[in-house]
LUMTIMAR-363117 format. One record per residue: x, y, z of N, C-alpha, C, CB in turn; residue in one letter. Coordinates in pm, whole numbers, plus 50000, padded with zeros to 5 digits. Glycine has a CB too. Example, Ala and Ser with C-alpha at 12.3 -4.5 7.8 and 13.67 -1.06 7.14 Angstrom:
% residues 2
513194943150780512304955050780513204967050780511314955350905A;512854977550708513674989450714512905000350787514084994050572S;
% end
This chain:
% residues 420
476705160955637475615170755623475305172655476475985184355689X;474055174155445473355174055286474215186255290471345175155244X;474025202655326474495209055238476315206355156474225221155308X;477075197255252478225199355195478175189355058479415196455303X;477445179455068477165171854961476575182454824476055160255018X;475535191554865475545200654758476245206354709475075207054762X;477265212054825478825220854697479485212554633480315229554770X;479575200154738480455190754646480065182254506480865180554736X;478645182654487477915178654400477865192154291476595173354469X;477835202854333478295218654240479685215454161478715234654366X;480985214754302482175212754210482155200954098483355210054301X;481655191054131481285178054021481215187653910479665167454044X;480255191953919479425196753782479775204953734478235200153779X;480515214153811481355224453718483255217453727481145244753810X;483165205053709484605200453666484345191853551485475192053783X;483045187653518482515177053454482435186653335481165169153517X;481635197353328481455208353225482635209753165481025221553277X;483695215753270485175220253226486045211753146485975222653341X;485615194653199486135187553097485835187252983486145178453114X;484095188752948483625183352852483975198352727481945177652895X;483985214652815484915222752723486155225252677484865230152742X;486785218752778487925213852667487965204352559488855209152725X;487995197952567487635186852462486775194852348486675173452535X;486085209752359485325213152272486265219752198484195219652311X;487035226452286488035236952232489595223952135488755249152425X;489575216752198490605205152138490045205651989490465187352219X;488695199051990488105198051826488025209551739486665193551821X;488085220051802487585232351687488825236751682486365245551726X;489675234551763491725238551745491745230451604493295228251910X;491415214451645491755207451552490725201251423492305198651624X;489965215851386489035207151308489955211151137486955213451331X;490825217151120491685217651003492965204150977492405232651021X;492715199051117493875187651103493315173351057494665185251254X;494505175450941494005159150862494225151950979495045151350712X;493765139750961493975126851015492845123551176495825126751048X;492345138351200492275137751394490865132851396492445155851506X;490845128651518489795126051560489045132151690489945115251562X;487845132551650486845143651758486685135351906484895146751682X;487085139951964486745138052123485355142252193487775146152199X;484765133652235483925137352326484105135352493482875131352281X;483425139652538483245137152706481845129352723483145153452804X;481875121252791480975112552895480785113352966480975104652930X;479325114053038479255119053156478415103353263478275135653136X;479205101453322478545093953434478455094853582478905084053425X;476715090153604476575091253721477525091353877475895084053709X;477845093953978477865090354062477445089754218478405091054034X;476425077354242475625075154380476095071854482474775067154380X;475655077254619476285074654717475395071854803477095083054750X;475585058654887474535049554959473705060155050475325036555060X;472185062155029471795067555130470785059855258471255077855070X;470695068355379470005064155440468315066255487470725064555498X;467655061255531466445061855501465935077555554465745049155564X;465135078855541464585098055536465305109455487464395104555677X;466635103955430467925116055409468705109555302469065119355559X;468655126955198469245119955052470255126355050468475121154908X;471455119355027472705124355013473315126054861473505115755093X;473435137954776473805136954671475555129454629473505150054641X;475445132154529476875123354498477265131954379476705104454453X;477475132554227478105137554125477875129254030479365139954142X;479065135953929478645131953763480315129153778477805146953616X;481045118653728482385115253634482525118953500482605101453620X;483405122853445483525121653270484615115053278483685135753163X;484425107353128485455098853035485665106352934485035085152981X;486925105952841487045118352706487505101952642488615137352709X;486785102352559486245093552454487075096952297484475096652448X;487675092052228488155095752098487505086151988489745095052096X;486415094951891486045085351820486795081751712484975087351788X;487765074651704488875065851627488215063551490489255050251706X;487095056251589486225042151408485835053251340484205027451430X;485635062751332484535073651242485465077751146483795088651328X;484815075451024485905076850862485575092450868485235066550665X;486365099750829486775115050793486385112850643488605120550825X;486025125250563486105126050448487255124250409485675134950411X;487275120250246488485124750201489015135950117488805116750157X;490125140450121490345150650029491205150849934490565159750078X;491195148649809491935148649732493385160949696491025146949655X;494415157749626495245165349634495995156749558495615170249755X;497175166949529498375163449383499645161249417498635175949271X;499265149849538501135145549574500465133549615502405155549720X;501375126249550501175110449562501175105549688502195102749496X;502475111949720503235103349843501795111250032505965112749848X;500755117249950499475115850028498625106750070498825120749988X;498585098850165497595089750216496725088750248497635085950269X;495385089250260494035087150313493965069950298492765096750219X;492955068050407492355051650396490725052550398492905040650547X;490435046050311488905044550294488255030350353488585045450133X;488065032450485488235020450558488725016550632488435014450529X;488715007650725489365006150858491275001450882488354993850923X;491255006950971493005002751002493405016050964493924988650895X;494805018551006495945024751055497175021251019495955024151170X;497835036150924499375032350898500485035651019499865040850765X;501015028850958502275017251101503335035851078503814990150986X;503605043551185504955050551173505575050151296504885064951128X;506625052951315508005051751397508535071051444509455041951259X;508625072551540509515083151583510505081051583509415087851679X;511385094951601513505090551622513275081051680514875100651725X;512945077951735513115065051869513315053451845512015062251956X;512495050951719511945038751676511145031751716512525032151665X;509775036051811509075034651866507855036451816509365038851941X;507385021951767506155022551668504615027851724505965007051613X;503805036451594502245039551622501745039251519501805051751682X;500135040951555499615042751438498505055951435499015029151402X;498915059251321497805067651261496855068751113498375078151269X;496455080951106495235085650984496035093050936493705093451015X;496795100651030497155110150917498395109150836497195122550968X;498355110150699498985107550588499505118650471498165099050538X;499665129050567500565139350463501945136850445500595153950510X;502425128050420503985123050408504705130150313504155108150367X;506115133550320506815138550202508255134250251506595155650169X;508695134450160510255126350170511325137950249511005121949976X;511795135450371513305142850450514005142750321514335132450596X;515405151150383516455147450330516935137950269516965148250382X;516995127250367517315119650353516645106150253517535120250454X;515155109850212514435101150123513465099150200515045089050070X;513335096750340512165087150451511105096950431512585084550650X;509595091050411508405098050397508415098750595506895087850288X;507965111150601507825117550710506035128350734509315126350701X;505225123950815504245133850770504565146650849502735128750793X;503315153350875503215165550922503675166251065501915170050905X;503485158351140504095159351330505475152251344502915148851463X;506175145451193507395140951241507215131251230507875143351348X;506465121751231506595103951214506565099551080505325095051283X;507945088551108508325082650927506885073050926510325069350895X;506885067750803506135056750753507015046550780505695057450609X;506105035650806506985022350789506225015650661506975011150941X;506645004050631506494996050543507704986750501506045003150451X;507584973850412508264961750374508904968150304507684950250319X;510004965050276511354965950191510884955050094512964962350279X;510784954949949510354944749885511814938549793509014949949797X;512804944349849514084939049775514564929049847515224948849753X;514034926549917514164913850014513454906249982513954914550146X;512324903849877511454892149910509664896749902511954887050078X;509154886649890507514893949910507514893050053505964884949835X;507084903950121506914904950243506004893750319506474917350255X;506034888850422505424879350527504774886950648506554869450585X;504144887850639503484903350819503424895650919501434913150832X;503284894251019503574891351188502164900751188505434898551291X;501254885051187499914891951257499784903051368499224881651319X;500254898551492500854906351564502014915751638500624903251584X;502494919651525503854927151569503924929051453505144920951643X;505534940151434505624948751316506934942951276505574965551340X;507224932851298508864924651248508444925651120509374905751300X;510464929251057510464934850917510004945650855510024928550857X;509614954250935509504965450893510444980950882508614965750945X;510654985150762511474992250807511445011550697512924980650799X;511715019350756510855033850700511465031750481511965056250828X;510205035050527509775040450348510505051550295508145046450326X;511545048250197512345055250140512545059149981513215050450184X;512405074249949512555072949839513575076549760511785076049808X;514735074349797515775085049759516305067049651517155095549938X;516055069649529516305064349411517255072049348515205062849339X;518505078349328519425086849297520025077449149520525089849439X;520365066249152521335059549103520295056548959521975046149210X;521155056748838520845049148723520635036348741521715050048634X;519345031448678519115013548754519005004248586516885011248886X;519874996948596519464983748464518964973548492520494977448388X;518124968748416517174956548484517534948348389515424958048503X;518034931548433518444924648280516744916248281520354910248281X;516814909148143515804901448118515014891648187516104897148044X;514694889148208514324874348286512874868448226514114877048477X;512134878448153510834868048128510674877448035509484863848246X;509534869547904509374871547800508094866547737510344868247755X;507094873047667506054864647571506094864347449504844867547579X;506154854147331506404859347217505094847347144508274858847169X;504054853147093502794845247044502824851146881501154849647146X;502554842946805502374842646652501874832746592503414843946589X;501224837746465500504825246377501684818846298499214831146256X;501744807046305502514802146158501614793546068503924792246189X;502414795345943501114791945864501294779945805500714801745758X;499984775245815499584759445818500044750545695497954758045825X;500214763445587500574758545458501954754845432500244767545368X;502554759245504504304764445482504784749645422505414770045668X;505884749445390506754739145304507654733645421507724746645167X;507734720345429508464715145491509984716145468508024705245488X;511214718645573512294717845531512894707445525512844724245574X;514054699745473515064690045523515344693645675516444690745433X;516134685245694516734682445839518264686345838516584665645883X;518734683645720519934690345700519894707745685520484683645574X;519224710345678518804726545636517964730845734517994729145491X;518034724945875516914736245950517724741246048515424730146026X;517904753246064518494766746160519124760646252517424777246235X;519164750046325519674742746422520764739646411519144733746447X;520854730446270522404729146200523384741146189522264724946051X;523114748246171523904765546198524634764246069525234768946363X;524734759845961524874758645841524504774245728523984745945825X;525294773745638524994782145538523814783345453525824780845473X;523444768745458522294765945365521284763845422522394756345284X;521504769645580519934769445668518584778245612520214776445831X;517714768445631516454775445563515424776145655515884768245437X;514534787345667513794786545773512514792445753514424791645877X;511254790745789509564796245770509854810345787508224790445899X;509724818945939509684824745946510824830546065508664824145926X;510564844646059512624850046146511514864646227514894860445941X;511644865246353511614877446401512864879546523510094879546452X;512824888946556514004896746637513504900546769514524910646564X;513834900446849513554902447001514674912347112513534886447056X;514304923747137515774929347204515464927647376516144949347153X;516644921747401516624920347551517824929747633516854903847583X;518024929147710519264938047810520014929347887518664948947926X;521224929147910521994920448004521594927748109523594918347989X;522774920148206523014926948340523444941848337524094919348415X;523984950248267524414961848280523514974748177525944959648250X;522294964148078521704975348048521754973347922522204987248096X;522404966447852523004970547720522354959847602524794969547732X;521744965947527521064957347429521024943047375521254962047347X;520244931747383520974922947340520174918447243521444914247428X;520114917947106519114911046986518974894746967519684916146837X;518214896046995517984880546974516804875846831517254874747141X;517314869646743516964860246659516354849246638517514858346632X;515214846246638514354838646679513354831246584513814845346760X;514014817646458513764812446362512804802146394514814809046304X;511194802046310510244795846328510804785546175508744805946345X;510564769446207510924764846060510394745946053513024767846034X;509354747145935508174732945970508814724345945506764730045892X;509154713546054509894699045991509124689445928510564690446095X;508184689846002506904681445962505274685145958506954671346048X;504314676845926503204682545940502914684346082502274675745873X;502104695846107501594700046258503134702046336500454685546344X;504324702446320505574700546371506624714346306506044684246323X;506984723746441508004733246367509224729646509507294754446338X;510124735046478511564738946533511474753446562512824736046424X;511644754746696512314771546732513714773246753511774778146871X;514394783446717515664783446768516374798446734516454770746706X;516674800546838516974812746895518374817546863516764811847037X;518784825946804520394828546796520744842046869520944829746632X;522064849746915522284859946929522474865546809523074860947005X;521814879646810522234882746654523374891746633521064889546576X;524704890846773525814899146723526364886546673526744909046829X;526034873446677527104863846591526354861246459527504847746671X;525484867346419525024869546269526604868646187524094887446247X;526804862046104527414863445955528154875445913526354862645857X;528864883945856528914895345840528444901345735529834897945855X;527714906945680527194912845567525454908245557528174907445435X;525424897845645524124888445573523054886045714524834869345497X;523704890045816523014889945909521944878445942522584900645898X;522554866845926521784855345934523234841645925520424855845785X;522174828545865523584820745885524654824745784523384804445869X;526004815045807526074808046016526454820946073527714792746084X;525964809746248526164821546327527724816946387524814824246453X;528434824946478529314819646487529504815446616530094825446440X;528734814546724528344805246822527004798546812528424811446940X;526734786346841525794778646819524654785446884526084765646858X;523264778446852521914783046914521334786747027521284776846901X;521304798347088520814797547249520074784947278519774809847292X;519344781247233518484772047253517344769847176518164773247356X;517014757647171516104751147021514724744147146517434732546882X;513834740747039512974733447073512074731346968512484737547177X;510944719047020509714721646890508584720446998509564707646731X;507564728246842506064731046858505464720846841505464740146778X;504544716246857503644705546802502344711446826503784690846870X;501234713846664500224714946720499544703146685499654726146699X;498054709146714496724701246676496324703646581495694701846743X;496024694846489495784700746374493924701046340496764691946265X;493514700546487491794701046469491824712446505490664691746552X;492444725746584492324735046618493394743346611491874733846706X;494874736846597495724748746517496164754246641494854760746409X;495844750846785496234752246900497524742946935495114750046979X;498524747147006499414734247060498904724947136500474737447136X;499744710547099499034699447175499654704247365499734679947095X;499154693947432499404694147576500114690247595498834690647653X;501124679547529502344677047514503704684847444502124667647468X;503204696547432504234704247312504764714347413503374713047152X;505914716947313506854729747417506104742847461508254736947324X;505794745447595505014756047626506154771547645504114750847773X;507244768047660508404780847696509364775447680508544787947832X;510234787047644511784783147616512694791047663512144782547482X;513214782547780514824788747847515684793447748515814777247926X;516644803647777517674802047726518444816047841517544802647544X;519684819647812520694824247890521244839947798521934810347907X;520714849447810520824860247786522354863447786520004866847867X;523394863647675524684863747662525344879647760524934863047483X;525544876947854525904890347959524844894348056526184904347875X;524034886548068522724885648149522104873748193521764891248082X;521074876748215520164868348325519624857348256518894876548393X;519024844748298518334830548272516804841348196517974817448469X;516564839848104515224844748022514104831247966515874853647868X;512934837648017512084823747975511164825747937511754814448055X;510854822847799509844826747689508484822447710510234821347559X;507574823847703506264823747722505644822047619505834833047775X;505204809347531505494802747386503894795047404507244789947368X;503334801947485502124788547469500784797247431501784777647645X;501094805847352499944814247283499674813147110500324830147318X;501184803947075501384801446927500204794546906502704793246880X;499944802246800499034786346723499244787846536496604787346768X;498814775246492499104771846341497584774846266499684753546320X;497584780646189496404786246145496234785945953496464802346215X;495884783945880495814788045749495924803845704494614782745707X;496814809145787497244824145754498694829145738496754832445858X;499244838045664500184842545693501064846345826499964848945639X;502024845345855502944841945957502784860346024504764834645883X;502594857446129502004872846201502034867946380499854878146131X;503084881446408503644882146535502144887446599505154892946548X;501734881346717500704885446768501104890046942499624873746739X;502074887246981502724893947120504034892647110502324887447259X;504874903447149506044902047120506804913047272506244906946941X;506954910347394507244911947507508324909547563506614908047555X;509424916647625510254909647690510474920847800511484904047605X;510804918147920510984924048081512984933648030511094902948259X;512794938248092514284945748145514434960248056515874933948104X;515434965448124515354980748066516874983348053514514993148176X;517154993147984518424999647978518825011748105518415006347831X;519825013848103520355023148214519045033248234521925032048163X;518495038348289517675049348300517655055148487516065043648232X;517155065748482516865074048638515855071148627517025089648678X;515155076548792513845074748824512645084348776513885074448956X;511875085648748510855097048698509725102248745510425094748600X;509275090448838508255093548948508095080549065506725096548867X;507265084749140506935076949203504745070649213507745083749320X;504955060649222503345054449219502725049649342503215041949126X;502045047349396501435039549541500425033049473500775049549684X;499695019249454498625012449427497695016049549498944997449406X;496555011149472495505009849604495824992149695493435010549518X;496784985149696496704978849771498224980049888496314967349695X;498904995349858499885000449922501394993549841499594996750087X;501214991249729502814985149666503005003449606502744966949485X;504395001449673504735018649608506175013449511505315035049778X;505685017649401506465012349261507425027249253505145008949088X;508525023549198509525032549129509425031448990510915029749166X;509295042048915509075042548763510535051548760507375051048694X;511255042748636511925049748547511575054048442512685045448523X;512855063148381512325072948231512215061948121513675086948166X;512335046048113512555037148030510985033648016513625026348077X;510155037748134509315028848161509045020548256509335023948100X;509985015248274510025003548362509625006548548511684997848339X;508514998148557507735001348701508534983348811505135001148655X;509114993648920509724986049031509334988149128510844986349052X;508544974349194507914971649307509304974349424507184955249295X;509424985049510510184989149601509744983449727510245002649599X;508974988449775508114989649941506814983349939507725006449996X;506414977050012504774977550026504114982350174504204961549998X;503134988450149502914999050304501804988550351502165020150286X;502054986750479501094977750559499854984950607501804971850684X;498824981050658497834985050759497614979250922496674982350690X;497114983350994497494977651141495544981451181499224989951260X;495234970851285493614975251308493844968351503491974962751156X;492834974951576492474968151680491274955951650492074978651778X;491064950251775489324953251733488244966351816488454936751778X;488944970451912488584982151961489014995351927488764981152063X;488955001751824489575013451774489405025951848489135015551648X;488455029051937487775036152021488275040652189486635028652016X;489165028152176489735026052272491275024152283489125017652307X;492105029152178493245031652177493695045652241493555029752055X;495015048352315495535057152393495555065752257496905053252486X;495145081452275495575090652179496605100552237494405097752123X;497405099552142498925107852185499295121952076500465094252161X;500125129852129500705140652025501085139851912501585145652054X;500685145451840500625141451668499905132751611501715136851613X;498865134151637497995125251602497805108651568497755130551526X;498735103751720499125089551677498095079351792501095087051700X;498275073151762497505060751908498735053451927495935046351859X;497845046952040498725031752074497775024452136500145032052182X;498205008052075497134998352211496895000952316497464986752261X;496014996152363495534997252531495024980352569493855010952556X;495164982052704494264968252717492504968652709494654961852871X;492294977352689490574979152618490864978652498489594993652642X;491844986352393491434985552264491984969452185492084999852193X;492724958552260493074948552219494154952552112491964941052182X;495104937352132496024936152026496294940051895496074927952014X;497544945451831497734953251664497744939551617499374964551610X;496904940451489496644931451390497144934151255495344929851385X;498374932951192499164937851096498294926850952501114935051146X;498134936350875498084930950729498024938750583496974923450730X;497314936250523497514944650387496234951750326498064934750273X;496224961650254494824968950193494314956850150494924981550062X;492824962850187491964958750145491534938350169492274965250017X;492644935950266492524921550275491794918150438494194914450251X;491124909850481490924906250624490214917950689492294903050699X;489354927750593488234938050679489124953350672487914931650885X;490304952550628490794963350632490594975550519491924959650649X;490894986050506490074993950431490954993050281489855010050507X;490815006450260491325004850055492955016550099489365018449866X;493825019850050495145031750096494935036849960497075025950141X;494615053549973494385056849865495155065349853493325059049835X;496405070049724497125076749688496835088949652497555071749624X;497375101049705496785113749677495355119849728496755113649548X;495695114149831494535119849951494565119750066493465115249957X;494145125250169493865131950317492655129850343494085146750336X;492945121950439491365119250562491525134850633491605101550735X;489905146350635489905151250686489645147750826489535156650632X;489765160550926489295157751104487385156551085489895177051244X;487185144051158486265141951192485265153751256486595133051252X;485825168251307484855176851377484425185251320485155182251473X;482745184351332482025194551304481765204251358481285192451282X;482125219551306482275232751366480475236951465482705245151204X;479575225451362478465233451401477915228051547477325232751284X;478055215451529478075203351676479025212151796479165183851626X;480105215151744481025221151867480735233551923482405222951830X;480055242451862479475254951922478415255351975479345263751851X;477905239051926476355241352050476825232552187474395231651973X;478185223852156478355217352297479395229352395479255199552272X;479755238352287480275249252390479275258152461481185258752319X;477715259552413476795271552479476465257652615474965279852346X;476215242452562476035238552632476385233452754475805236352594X;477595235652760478685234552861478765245452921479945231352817X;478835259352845478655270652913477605269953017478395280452826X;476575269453000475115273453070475075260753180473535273452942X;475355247953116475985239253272476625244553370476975229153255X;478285243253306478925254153423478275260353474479735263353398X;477715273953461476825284253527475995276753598476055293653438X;475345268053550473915263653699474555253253784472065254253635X;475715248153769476075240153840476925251553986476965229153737X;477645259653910478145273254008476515278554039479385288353903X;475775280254013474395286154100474085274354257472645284853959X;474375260154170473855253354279474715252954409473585240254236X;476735257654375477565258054471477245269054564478805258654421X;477005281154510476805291054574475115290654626477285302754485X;474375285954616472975282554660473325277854793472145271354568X;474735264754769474735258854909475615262054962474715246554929X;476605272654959477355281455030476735290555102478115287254960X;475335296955044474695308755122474145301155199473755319155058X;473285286955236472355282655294473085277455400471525274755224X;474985276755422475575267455516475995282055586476865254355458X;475825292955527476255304955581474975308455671476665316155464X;473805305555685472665309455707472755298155898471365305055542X;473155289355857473115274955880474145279956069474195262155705X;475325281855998476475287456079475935300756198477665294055953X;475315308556115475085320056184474255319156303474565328856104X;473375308056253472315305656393472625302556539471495294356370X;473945300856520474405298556631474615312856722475595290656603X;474855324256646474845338256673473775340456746474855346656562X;
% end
């Protein structure tokens, strides 16, 4: 009978409303929460086969829709360890469980224990970079493991790489062969002498001595000494262990540049430390006085940590009080191709669905993914002013949809009685 199709076409419409006010009341709960995203309701038809002279109504369905893809402003703020993304994809976090999601929101601050944790409880994940440059698993989150900052310990970094660029000058006097720095002799004579301080393995200073000296035309000798075996009083020759290591320059003498055949770097073995390798291919021979033009070397002495950094391509560096910046972690990004269509869960996390397609793991700003910007918060996508007109408008639905139940409640009451 049409009228029962009318109440039942009433309840439709006042369940369809009810959905679509919640979801109103969800957004304006959550229009202060970083990271969220605004929900809507959908409303679709539903027809039911009729037959000829007689129309049988049917109803309306809703879907609650989360618009995922829609970028939130951002908001700036004075804690690093704050995330916003300007751009697509989702950082990777883990519950106790260890049970990976993703989200926007990025108010992280370090537990107890060091692990960045945001506002609902989920750590960050990201690469451990003391392992290696990270490798991502297009699909899956292998190797990943929570972002930690608890740096407590004094850290020494020994040497390992070095640049040292200078003019030598074109004029200089050739030495004997018996007399050049190599021989480690008393009567070593040499162009020019600068000093270089490096760090072993434990931190601790190491001077290095580093004699420029012309054998021939367009032709010098380098050679490197430690300078605790300096001489005593004279701080030069002899030394009393032989040369870290020697080599020669050769330039061009049309441009005063080294030839393509000439020594571009020079190994040598940091006495209580690490393999160090000089970066020598900036020298050139010039008609000028002898002038250090880069003088660089890697490693630090004992020092604590002093802050922490995040790049915009998610490498989160440890800075010590020395200076010295250490690539720790690098924070990944994760994308569907359906963002719209990921399950939304408590605390503002998702998960795949089979509509929103497979997690696609990679890095800022690479393969469509957005920029990770340090010291900022994606606000909630909802606008207060949109939500108070879909609440009058949901209101005043409800109501005529309850007019049309009770329309066809009085008319089946009318209907009934005739039988009286």
């Amino acid at each position: 009978m049409s009228l029962y199709g009318v109440m039942r076409t009433g309840v439709s419409g006042m369940n369809a409303q009810s959905n679509r006010l919640a979801t109103v009341a969800d957004n304006i709960a959550n229009s202060s929460t970083n990271g969220y995203k605004r929900a809507s309701t959908e409303f679709a038809s539903m027809l039911i086969n009729t037959v000829s002279g007689e129309y049988t109504s049917g109803g309306v369905n809703t879907r609650v829709r989360y618009n995922v893809g829609e970028q939130g402003n951002l908001s700036y703020t004075s804690s690093v360890t704050d995330l916003g993304i300007a751009g697509n994809g989702f950082m990777i976090v883990t519950d106790g469980n260890g049970t990976p999601f993703l989200t926007r929101a990025g108010s992280f601050v370090p537990d107890g224990n060091g692990n960045l944790v945001n506002a609902a409880g989920f750590y960050l994940m990201g690469y451990d970079l003391s392992n290696g440059a990270p490798a991502p698993v297009a699909g899956g989150i292998n190797g990943l493991s929570l972002v930690n900052l608890k740096q407590t310990a004094l850290k020494a970094t020994p040497s390992t790489a070095g640049v040292f660029s200078a003019n030598l000058p074109a004029s200089a006097a050739i030495v004997a062969a018996a007399n050049l720095p190599s021989a480690n002799a008393a009567t070593a004579t040499y162009t020019a002498k600068s000093s270089l301080v490096t760090y072993d393995n434990l931190g601790k200073e190491v001077t290095l001595d580093v004699y420029y000296t012309k054998t021939a035309d367009n032709t010098w000798e380098v050679a490197v000494y430690n300078k605790a075996d300096a001489a005593a009083g004279t701080n030069s020759f002899p030394y009393s262990s032989a040369a870290l290591s020697t080599g020669t320059l050769d330039f061009d003498p049309a441009t005063g540049a080294l030839t393509p055949a000439s020594l571009k770097s020079l190994t040598l073995a940091v006495p209580g430390g690490a393999t160090l390798t000089l970066d020598m291919k900036g020298m050139v021979q010039l008609a000028a006085d002898y002038k250090v033009l880069d003088a660089t070397v890697n490693g630090n002495a004992p020092s604590s940590v002093d802050r922490i950094e995040i790049d915009n391509d998610g490498t989160l560096y440890t800075v010590y009080e020395s200076g010295a910046r250490v690539a720790t972690f690098k924070i990944p990004l994760a994308d569907v191709p359906s963002p719209d269509n990921l399950t939304a869960l408590p605390g503002n996390v998702f998960m795949p669905s089979t509509e929103s397609g497979a997690v696609q793991v990679g890095f800022s700003t690479a393969g469509g993914l957005g920029t990770i910007v340090s010291g900022a918060l994606e606000s909630s996508t909802v606008d207060l002013a949109s939500e108070l007109t879909s609440m009058i408008e949901s209101q005043r639905g409800y109501t005529a949809n309850s007019k049309v139940f009770q329309t066809g409640s009085e008319l089946l009451d009318v209907l009934v009685n005739l039988k009286r």
